[in-house]
C-alpha positions as CSV (number, residue, x, y, z in Angstrom):
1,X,-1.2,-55.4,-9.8
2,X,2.2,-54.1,-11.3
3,X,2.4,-51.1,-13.8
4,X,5.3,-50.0,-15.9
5,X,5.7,-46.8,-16.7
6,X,8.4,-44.4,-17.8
7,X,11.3,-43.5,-15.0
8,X,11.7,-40.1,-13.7
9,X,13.9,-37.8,-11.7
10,X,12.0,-38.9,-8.6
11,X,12.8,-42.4,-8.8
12,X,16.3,-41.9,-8.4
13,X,16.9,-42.9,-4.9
14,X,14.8,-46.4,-5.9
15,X,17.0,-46.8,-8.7
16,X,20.0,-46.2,-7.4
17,X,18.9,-48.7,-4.8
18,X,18.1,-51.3,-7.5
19,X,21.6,-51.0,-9.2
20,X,23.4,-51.3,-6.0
21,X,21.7,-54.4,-5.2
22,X,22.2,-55.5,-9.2
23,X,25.7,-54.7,-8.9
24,X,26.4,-56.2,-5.1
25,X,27.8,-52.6,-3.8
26,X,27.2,-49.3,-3.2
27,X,28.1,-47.4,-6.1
28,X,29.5,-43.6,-5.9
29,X,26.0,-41.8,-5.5
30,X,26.9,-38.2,-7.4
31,X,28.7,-39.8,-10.3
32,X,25.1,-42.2,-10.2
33,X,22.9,-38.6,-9.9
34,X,24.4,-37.3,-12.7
35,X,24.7,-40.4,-15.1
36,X,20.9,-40.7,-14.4
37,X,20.4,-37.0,-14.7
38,X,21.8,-36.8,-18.4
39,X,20.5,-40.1,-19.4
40,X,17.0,-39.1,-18.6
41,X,18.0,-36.2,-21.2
42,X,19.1,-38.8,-23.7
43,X,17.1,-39.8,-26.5
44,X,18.5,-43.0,-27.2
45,X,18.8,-43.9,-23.8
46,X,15.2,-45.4,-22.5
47,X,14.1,-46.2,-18.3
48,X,11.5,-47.5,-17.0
49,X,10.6,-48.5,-13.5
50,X,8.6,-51.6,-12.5
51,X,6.0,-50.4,-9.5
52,X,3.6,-51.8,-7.3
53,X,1.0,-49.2,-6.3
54,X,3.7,-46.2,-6.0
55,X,6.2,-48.2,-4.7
56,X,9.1,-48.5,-7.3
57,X,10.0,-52.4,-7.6
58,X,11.9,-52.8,-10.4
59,X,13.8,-51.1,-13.6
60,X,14.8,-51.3,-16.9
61,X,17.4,-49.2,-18.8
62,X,17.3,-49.5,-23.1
63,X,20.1,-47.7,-24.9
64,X,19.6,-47.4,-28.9
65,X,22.8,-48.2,-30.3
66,X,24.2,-47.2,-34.2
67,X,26.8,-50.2,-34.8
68,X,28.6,-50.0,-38.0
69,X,28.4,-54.1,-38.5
70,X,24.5,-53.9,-37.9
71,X,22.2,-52.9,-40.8
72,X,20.1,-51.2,-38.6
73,X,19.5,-49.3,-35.1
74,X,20.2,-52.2,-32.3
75,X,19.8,-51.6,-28.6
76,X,21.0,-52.9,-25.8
77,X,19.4,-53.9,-22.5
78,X,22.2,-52.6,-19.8
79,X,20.3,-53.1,-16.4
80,X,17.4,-55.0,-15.3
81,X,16.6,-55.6,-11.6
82,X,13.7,-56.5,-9.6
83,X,13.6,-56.0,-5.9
84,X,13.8,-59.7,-4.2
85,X,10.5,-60.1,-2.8
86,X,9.0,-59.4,-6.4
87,X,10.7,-61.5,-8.5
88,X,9.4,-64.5,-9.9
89,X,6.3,-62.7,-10.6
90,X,6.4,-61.7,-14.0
91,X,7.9,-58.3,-13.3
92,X,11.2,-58.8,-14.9
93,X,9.0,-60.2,-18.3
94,X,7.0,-56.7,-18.5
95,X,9.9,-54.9,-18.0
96,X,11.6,-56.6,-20.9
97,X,8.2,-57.1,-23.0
98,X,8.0,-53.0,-22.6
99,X,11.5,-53.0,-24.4
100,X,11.1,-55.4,-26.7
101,X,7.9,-53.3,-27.6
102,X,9.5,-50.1,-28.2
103,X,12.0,-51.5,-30.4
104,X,9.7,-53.3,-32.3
105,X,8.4,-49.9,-32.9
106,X,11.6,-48.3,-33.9
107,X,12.4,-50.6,-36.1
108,X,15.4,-51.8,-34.3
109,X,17.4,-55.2,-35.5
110,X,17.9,-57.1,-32.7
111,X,17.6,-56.6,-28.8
112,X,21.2,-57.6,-27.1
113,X,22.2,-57.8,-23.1
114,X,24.7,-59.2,-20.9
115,X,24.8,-60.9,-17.5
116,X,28.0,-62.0,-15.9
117,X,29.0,-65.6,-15.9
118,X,27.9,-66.2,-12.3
119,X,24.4,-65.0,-12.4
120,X,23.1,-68.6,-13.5
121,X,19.3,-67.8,-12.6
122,X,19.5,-64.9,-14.7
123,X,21.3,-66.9,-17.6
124,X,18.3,-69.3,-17.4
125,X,15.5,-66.0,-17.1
126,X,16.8,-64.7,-20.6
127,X,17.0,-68.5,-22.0
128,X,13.3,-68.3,-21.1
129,X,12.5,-65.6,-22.6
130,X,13.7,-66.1,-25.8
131,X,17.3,-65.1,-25.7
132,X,20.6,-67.1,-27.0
133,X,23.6,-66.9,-26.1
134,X,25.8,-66.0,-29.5
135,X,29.1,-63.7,-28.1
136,X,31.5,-63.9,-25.4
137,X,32.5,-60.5,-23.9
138,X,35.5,-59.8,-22.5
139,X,36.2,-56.4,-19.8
140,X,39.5,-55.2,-19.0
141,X,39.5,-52.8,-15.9
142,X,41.6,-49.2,-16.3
């Protein structure tokens, strides 16, 4: 019913779409284009897109991190979105099993994300699956 598979530059305008809705606005669309663009590029940066037949439903971005305090390679899961009529199917869980996979294959330490303090359901997704809460982060805009 749902495949995963690798992101490409053709699944920009459904990504950019799913991290608008993650983020609750529309974000500047050529400074989006070329972060996708050169993270595509990026070895250490991994996508992949959720789909249902061909229709893009959900994404995934994994970005291999080298952290002086950590022993070895750690990543980090920055976005993870599933279009509203799909979640609560198990899309979000083969998204994250498909990271959890490849850093199991790298050899990576740990797997790390963050939500923001308001996004209880997804607080209670990553509890779920596994995850614990063990830092606090803190932003200051510039």
């Amino acid at each position: 019913m749902f495949t995963i598979r690798k992101a490409t530059p053709a699944d920009i305008e459904p990504v950019y779409q799913l991290i608008c809705d993650l983020e609750g606005e529309s974000l500047n669309y050529s400074y989006f284009a070329e972060n996708y663009r050169r993270n595509l590029e990026d070895s250490t940066v991994h996508y992949w897109v959720a789909c249902h037949g061909e229709k893009v439903i959900g994404f995934l971005s994994m970005h291999v991190q080298r952290i002086l305090h950590h022993v070895r390679l750690t990543c980090e899961l920055q976005e993870l979105n599933v279009l509203p009529g799909y979640r609560s199917q198990g899309v979000g869980s083969m998204l994250k099993e498909q990271a959890e996979k490849l850093a199991k294959d790298l050899g990576l330490e740990e797997v790390e994300l963050t939500t923001r303090n308001y996004r209880v359901r997804t607080q209670e997704f990553y509890k779920r699956l596994g995850y614990e809460q063990t830092h606090l982060k803190y932003v200051k805009k510039l």
